[in-house]
PLY file of the C-alpha trace (Angstrom):
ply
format ascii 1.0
element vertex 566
property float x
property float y
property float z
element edge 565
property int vertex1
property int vertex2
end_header
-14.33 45.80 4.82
-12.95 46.01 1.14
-15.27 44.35 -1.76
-13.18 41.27 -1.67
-14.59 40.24 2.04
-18.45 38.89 1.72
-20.61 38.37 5.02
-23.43 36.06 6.24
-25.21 36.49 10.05
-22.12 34.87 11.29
-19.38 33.76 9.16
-16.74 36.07 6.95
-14.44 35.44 4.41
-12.10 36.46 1.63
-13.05 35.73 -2.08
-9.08 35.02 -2.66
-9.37 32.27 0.00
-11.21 29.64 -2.39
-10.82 26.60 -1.44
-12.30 24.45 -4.48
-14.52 26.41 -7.96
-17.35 24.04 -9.05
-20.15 24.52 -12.12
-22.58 25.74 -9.67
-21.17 27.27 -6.28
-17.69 27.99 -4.84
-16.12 26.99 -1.48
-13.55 29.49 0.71
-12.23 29.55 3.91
-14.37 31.17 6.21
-14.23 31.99 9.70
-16.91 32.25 12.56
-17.45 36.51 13.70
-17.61 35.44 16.95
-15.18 32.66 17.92
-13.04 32.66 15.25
-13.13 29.27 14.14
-12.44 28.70 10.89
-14.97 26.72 8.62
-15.34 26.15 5.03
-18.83 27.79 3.08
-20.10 26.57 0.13
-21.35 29.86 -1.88
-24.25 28.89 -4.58
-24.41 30.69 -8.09
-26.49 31.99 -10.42
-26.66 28.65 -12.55
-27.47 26.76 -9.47
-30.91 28.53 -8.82
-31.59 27.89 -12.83
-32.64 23.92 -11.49
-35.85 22.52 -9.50
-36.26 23.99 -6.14
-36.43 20.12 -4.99
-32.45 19.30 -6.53
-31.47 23.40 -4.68
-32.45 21.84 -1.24
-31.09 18.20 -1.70
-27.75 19.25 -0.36
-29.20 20.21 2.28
-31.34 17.99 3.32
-28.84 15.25 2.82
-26.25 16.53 4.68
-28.52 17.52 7.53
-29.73 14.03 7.65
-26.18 12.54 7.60
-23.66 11.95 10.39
-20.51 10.12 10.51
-16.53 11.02 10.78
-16.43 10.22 7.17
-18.92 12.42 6.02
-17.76 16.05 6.27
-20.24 18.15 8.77
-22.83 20.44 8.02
-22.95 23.52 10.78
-25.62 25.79 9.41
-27.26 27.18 5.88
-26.94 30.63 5.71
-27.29 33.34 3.21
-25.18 36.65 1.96
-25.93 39.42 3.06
-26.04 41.30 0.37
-27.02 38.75 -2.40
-29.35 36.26 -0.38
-27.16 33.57 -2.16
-27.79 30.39 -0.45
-24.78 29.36 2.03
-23.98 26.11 2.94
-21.25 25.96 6.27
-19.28 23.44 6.81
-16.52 21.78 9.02
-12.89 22.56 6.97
-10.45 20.17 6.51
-6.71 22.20 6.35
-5.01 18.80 4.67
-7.05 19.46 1.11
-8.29 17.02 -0.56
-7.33 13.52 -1.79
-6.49 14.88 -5.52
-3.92 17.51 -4.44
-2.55 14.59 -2.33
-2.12 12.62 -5.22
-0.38 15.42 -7.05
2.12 15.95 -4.67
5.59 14.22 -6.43
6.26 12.32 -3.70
2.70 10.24 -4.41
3.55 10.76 -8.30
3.30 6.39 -8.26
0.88 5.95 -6.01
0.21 6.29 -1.91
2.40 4.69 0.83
0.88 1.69 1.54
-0.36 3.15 5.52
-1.72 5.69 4.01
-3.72 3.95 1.22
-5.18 1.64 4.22
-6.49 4.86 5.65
-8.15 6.07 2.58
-9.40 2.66 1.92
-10.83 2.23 6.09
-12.31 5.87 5.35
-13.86 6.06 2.37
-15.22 2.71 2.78
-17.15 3.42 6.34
-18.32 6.79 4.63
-19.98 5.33 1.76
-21.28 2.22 4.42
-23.13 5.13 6.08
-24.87 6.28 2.91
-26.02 3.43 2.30
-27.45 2.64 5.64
-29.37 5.80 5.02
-30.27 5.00 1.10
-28.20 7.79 -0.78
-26.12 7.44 -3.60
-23.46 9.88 -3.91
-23.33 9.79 -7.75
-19.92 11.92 -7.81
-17.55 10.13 -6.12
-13.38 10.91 -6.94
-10.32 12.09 -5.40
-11.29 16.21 -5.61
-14.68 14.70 -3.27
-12.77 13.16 -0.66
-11.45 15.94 1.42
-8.33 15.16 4.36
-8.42 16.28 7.79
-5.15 15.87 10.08
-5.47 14.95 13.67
-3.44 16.10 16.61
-1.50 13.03 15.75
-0.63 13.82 12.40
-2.84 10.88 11.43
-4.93 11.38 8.38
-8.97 11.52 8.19
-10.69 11.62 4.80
-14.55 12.72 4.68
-16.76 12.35 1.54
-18.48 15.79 0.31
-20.13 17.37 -2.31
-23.35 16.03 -1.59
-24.67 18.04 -4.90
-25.81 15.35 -7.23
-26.58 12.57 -4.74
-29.69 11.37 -3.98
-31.89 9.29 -1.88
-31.52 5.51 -3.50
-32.73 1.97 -2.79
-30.62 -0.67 -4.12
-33.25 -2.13 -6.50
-34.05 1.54 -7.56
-32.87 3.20 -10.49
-32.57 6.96 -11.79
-32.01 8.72 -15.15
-30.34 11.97 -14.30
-26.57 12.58 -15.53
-23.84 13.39 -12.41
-20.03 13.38 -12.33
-16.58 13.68 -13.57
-15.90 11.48 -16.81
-12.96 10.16 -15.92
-14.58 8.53 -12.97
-18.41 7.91 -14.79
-19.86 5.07 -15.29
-19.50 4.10 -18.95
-22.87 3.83 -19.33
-23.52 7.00 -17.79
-20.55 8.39 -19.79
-22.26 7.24 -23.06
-24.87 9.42 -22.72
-23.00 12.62 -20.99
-19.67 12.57 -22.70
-20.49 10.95 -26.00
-23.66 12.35 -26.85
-25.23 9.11 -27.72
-29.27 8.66 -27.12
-30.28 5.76 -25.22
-32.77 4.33 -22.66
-30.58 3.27 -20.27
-31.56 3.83 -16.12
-28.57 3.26 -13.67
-28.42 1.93 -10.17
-26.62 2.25 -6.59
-23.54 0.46 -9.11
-22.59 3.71 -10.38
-21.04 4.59 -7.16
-18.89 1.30 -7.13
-17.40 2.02 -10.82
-16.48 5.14 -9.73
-15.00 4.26 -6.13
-12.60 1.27 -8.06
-10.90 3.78 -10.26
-10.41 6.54 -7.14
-9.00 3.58 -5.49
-6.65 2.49 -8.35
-5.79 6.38 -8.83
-4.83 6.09 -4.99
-3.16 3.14 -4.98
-1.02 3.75 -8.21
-0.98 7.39 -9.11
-2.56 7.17 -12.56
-6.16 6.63 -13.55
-6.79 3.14 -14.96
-8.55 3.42 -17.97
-6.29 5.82 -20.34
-6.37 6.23 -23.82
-3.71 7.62 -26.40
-3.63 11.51 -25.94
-5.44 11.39 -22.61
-9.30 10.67 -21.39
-10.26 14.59 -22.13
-8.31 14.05 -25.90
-9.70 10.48 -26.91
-12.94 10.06 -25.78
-14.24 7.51 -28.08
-11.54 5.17 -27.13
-11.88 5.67 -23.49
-15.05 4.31 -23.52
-14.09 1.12 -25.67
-11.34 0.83 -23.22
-14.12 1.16 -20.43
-17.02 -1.45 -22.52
-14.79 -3.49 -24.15
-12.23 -4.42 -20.58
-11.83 -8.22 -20.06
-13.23 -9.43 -16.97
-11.04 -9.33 -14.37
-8.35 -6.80 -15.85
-8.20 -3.50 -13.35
-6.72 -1.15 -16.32
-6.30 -0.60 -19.66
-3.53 1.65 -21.44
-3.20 2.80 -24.96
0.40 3.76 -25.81
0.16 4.84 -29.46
-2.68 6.14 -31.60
-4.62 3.61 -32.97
-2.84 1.55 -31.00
-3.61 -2.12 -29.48
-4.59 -1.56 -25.80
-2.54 -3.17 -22.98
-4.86 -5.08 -20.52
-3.22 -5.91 -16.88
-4.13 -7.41 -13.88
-2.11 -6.29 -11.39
-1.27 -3.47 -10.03
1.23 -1.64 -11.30
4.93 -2.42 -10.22
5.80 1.11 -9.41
2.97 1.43 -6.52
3.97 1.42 -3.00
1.66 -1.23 -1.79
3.08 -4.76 -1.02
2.11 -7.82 -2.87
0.16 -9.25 0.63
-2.23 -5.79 0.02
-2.18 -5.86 -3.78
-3.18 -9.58 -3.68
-6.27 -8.80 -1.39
-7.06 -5.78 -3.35
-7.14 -6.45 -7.12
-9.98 -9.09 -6.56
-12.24 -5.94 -4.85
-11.47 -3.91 -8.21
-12.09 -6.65 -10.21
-15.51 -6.87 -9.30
-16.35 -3.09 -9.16
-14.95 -1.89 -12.10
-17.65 -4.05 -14.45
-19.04 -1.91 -16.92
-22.63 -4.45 -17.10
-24.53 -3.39 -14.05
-26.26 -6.94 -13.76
-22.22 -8.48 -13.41
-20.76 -5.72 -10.89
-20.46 -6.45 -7.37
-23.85 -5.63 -5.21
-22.25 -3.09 -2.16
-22.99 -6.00 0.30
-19.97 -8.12 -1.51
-17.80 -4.61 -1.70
-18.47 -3.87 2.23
-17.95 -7.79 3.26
-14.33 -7.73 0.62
-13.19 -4.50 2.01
-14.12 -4.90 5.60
-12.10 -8.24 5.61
-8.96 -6.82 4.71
-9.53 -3.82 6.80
-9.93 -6.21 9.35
-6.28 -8.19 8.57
-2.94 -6.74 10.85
0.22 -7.03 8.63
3.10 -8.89 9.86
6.31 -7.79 8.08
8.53 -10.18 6.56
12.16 -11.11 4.83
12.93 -14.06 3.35
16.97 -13.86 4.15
18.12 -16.27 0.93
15.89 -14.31 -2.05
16.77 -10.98 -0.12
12.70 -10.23 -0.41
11.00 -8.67 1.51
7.28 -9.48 1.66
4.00 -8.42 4.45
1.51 -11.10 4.91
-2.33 -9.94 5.59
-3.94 -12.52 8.34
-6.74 -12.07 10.88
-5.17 -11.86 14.45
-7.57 -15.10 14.98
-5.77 -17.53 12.60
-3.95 -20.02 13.08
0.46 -20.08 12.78
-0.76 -23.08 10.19
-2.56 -20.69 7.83
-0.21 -17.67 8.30
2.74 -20.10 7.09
0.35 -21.33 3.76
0.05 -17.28 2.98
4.24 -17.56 3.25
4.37 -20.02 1.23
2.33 -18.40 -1.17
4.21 -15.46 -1.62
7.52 -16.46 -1.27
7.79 -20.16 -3.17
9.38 -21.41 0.09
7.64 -24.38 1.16
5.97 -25.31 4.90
8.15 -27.87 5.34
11.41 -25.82 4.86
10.40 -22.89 6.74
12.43 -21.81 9.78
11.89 -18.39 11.01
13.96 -15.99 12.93
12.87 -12.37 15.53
15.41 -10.60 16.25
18.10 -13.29 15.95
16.22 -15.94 18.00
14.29 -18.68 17.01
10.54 -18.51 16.71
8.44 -21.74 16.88
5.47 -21.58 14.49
3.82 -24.26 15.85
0.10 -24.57 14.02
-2.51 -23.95 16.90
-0.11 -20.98 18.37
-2.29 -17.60 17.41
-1.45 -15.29 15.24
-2.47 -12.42 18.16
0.24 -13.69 19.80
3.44 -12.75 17.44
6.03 -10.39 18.43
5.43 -6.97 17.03
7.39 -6.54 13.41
8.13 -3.16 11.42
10.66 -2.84 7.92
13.26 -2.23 9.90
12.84 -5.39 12.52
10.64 -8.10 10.28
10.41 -11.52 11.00
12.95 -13.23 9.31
12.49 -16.74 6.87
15.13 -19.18 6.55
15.19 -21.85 4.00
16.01 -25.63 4.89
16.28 -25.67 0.92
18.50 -24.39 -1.22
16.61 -20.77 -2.68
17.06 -18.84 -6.18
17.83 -14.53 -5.37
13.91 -13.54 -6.10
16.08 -10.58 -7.68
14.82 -6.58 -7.65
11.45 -5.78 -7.15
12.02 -2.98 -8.68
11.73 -1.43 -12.30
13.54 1.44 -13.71
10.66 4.21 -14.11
10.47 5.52 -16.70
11.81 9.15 -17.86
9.58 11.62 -19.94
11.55 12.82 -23.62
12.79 16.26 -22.67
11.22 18.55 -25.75
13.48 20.75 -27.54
11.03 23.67 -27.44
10.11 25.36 -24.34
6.68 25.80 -23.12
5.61 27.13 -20.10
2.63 24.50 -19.59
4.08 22.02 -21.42
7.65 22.32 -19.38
5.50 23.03 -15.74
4.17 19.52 -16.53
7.44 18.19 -17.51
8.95 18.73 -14.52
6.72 17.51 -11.92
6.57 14.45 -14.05
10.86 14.57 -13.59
10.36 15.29 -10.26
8.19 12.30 -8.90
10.69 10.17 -11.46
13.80 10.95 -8.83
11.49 10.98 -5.84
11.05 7.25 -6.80
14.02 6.51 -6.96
14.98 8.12 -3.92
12.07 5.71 -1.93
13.89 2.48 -4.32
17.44 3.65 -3.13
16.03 3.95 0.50
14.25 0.67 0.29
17.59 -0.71 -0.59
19.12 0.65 2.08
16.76 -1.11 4.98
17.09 -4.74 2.83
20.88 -3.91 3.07
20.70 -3.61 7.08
17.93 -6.32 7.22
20.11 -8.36 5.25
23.28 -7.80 7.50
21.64 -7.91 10.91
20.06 -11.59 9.36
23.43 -12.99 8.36
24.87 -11.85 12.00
21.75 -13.78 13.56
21.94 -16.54 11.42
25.93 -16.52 12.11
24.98 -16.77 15.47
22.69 -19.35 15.49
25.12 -21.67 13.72
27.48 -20.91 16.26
25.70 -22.02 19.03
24.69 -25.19 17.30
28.43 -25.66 16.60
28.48 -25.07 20.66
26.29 -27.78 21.47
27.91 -30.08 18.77
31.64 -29.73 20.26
29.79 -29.87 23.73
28.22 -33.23 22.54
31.39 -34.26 21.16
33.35 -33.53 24.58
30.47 -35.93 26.15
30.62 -38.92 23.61
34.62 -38.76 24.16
34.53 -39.01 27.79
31.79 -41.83 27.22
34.44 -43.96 24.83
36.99 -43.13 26.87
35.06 -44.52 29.63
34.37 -47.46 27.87
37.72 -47.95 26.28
38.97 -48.41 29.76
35.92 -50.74 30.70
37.28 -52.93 27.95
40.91 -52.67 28.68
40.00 -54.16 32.55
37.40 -57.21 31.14
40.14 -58.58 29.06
42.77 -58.24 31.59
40.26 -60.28 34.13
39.29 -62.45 31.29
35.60 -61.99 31.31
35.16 -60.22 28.19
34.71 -62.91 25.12
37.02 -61.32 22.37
36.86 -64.12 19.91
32.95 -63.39 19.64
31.80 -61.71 16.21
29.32 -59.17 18.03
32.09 -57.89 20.59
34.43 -57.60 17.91
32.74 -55.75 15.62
31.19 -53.30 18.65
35.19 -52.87 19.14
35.89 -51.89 15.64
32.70 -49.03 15.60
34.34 -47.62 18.95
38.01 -47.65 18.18
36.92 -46.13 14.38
34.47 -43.28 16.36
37.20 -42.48 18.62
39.84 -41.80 15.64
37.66 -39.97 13.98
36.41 -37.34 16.59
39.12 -35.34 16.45
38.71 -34.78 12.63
34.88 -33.98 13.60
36.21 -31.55 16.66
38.66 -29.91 13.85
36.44 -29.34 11.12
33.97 -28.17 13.74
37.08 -25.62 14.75
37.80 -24.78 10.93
33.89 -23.33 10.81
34.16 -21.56 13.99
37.07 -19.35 13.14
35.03 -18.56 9.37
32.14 -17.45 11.31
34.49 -15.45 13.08
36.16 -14.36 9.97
32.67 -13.35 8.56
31.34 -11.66 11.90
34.55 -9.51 11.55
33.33 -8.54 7.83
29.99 -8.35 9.04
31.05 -5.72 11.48
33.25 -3.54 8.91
30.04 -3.47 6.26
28.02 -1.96 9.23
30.08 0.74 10.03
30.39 1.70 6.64
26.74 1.57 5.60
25.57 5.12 6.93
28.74 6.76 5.82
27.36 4.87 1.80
23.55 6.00 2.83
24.59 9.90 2.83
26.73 9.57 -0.49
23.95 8.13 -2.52
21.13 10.02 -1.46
23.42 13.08 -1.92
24.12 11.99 -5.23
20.54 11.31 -6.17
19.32 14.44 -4.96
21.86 16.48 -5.96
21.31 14.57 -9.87
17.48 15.69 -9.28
17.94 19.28 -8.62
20.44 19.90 -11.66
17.95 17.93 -13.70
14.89 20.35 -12.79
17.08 23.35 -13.23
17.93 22.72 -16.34
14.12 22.67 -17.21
14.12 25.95 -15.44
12.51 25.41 -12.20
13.70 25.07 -8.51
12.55 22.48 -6.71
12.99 21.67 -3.62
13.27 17.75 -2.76
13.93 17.53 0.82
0 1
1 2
2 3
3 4
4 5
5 6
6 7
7 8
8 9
9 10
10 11
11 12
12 13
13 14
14 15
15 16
16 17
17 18
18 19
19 20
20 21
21 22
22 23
23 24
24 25
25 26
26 27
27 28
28 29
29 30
30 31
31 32
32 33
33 34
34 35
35 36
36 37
37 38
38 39
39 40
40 41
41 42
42 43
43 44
44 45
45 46
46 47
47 48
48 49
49 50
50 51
51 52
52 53
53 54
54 55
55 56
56 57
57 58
58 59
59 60
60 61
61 62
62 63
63 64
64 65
65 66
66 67
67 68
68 69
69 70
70 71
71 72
72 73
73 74
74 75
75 76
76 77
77 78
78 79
79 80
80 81
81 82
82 83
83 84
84 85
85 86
86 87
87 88
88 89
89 90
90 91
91 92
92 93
93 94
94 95
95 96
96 97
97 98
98 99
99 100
100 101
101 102
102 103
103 104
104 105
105 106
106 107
107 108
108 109
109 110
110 111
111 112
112 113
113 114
114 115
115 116
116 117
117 118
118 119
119 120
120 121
121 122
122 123
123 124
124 125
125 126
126 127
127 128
128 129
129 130
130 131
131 132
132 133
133 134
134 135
135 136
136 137
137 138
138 139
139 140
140 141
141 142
142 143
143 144
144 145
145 146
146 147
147 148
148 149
149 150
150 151
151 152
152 153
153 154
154 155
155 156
156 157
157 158
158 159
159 160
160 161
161 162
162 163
163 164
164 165
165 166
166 167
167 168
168 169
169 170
170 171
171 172
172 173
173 174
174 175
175 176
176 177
177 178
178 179
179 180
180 181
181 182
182 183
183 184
184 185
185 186
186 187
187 188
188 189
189 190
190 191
191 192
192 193
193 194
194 195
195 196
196 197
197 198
198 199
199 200
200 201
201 202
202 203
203 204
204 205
205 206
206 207
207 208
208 209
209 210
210 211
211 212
212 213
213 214
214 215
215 216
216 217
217 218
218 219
219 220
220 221
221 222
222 223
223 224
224 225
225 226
226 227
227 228
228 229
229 230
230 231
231 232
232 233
233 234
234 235
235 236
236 237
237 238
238 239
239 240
240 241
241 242
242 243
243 244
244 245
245 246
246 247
247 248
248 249
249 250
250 251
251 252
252 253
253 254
254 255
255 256
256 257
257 258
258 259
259 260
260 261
261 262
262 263
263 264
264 265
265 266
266 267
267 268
268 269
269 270
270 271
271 272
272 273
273 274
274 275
275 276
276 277
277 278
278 279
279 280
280 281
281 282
282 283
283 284
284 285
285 286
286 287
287 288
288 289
289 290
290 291
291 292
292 293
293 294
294 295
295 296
296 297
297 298
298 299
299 300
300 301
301 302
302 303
303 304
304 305
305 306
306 307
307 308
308 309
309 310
310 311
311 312
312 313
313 314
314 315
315 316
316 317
317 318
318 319
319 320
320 321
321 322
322 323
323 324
324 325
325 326
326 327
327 328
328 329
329 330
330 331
331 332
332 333
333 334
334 335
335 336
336 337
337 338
338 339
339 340
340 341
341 342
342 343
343 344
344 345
345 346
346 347
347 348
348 349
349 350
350 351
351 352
352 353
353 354
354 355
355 356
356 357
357 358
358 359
359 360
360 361
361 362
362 363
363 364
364 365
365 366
366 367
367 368
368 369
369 370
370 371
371 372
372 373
373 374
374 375
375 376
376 377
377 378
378 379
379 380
380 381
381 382
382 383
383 384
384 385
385 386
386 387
387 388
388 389
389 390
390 391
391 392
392 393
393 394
394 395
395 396
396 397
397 398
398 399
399 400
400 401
401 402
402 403
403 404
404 405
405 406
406 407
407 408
408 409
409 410
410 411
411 412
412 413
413 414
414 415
415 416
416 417
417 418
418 419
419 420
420 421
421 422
422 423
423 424
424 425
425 426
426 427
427 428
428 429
429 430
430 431
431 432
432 433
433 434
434 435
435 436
436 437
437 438
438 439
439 440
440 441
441 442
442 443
443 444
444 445
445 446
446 447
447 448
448 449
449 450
450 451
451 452
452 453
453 454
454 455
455 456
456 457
457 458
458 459
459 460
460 461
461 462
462 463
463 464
464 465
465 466
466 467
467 468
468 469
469 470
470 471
471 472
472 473
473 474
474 475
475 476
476 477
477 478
478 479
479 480
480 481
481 482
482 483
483 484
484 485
485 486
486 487
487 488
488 489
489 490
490 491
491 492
492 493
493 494
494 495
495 496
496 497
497 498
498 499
499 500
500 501
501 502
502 503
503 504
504 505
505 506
506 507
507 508
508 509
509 510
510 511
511 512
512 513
513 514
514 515
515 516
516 517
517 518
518 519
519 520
520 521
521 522
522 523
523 524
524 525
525 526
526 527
527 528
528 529
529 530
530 531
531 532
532 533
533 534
534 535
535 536
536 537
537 538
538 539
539 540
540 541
541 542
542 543
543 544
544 545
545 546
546 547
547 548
548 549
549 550
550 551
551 552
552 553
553 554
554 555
555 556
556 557
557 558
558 559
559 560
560 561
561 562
562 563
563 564
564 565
């Protein structure tokens, strides 16, 4: 054994193997002498014996109290054999954590919208179970939330570092300083970052503040509250950012220094998640991220807001006319009536001119009829809306992001930074061009059902035609025998003007049958277009994704680094 592997009873690892460095223990990659399972050990320093025997054993005792599949699991304490450091041994998680997610390019703007739903499902049930069993976590962010990856590639994400939290009541309060300032409380971060005496005692709130801006980090790929320079470079103005936040904005930016700050609330354009999520969502932050404890959401409201969308299925959707595409969040228990208000909502389109269209047949949306009971959808094979009114193009969703100034000095740091920033810029685009791609197919597989809808209805209309000429013909003859017999009174006003409407129908039915003709053999004409834009389209796909990728690698190699984008 070199000097680099360190021992306990019945785990062994490598010190190279670290898994995450903290201000008072380490965590590596252990594995079990015996079975070889590999577990993660949390290895306590010097500094951490330097506080109360009472705060030393709270880890402990909070994770041995704890159990859920959120809440990463505690196998055994432990000690070194050589140093008697305290060991704590835990289950690992091989996917990281949710930071080094986050910093991945690909999630440069934020989480696909599946995968933010898992996060949110996760972390919310984890922090539901500390508060069953009265413990407030204190140091909740991204680096605490650490990913597991099932058998079918399915994420899990389990809360740890247990270090600062405590047992808490809601109407209790503490004085003691936890976390990372860029997820603190600002009244905590007053006091801890600022250096700034006061009184103040904080509650089970604390947790929420810091759970809204990991969710907005998640959900957009930037923090929410950022000041000119950075939170680390301007702290004063972070926390007026933080104090001084209009209720209901979700995030304030600074752009230049001493500049005005930019209030929004939304999130931002450039996140994955769909305007049905984002809608449900910003409320939930709204009410979390309120810097007076007395105003922020009790974690009743947050559970009961959170659970409720958790609780919604998604039913994809493209409105064919605006070229938009759009997934509406319902309970599987309501009603057609209220899914087609949430359409309405989010598309402009009104109830009375909806029609709507699965996989080029119609689909009655009658109001009782279930929502449980709607044909599966996906991006690829949505439910597509029809207009009985004329629509406006809803235009792009989509906003150019936007490119980092290329220095003319080089840097190491400074240029490492660079181009991951460059990097996520043309992975964004890549996901826009993409997106574009599935609208285009969504857009020519609607046309072709929407072609062939009118078709038939031209169908029936000729067959009706056919019927109604056969009728008058009928009738024509009718006539033609009641005058030769006499018995039909011509020199009445009613019989003569019931002859005009039938001999003035029956010239004009063949213009009907011929214009009826005319629009067949366009639909025709435009199925045959229809057909040549199809067979063209994945031959168009490989060009520009080529293109883009190939435009992303010279860009990065310019900067000096290879980077690999597939």
């Amino acid at each position: 054994m070199t000097d680099k592997m360190v021992s306990t009873a019945n785990y062994l690892w490598s010190l190279e193997d670290v898994l995450g460095l903290g201000g008072t223990a380490s965590v590596y990659k252990a594995r079990n002498k015996r079975t070889g399972q590999q577990v993660a050990v949390k290895v306590f320093n010097q500094m951490s014996y330097s506080r109360p025997y009472k705060v030393q054993m709270r880890e402990f005792e909070m994770l041995r109290r704890l159990n859920h599949n959120n809440i990463v699991k505690l196998f055994s304490v432990e000690e070194v054999r050589m140093s008697k450091q305290k060991v704590l041994v835990m289950e690992y998680c091989s996917g990281g954590s949710l930071l080094s997610l986050l910093e991945e390019t690909e999630n440069a703007f934020g989480l696909p919208e599946p995968e933010f739903l898992i996060v949110l499902h996760c972390v919310v049930h984890g922090m539901n179970h500390l508060r069953e069993n009265g413990v407030v976590h204190r140091d909740i962010k991204p680096g605490n939330i650490i990913r597991q990856v099932g058998e079918d590639g399915r994420s899990i994400y389990k809360l740890t570092d247990f270090g600062a939290a405590r047992e808490l009541e809601d109407d209790e309060k503490f004085v003691s300083l936890y976390g990372t300032e860029e997820y603190l409380h600002p009244d905590m971060y007053e006091r801890a970052v600022l250096r700034k005496p006061q009184q103040k005692t904080y509650g089970v709130s604390v947790d929420l503040w810091s759970i809204g801006v990991t969710f907005y980090h998640a959900a957009a790929g930037t923090l929410p509250f950022t000041p000119y320079g950075g939170p680390r470079k301007n702290k004063p103005t972070m926390y007026k950012i933080t104090t001084e936040k209009p209720v209901g904005a979700i995030s304030g930016v600074q752009r230049a220094d001493n500049g005005p700050i930019e209030w929004s609330y939304h999130l931002p354009q450039s996140c994955q998640l769909s305007q049905g999520l984002s809608g449900q969502l910003v409320p939930v932050l709204a009410g979390i991220l309120q810097a007076d404890q007395e105003r922020c959401w009790a974690f009743d409201q947050f559970f009961y807001a959170t659970t409720d969308i958790l609780q919604r299925v998604s039913v994809h959707l493209f409105s064919l006319q605006q070229a938009a595409t759009h997934r509406i969040y319902v309970h599987h228990y309501n009603t057609a009536a209220i899914f087609c208000e949430e359409v309405a909502s989010q598309t402009g389109v009104g109830l009375e001119q909806q029609h709507f269209l699965y996989l080029g047949h119609d689909l009655s949306l009658k109001g009782s009829k279930k929502m449980v009971n709607l044909p599966p959808t996906s991006p690829s094979q949505p439910l597509l809306l029809l207009s009985r009114a004329p629509e406006t193009h809803a235009g792009l969703p989509y906003r150019e992001s936007e490119m980092p100034i290329i220095p003319s000095q080089f840097d190491v740091v400074a240029d490492c930074s660079l181009s991951k920033v460059m990097v996520g810029v043309v992975q964004q685009y890549l996901r826009i061009m993409r997106s574009l791609h599935t609208h285009r197919e969504v857009l020519l597989h609607g046309y072709y059902s929407y072609m062939e809808k009118v078709r038939r209805e031209c169908g029936d209309v000729m067959l009706g035609i056919s019927m109604v000429n056969m009728r008058l013909q009928s009738c024509h003859s009718s006539e033609h025998r009641l005058h030769t017999l006499g018995q039909f009174p011509i020199d009445t006003p009613d019989s003569t003007e019931i002859t005009k409407k039938l001999r003035l129908i029956r010239e004009n039915l063949p213009v009907y049958t011929d214009g009826i003709r005319e629009f067949q053999t366009r639909l025709e004409h435009l199925h045959v277009e229809q057909a040549k834009h199809t067979e063209s389209l994945a031959e168009d796909k490989r060009r520009i994704y080529t293109r883009a990728l190939g435009q992303g690698i010279v860009v990065c190699r310019k900067l000096g680094f290879k980077w690999c984008l597939m």
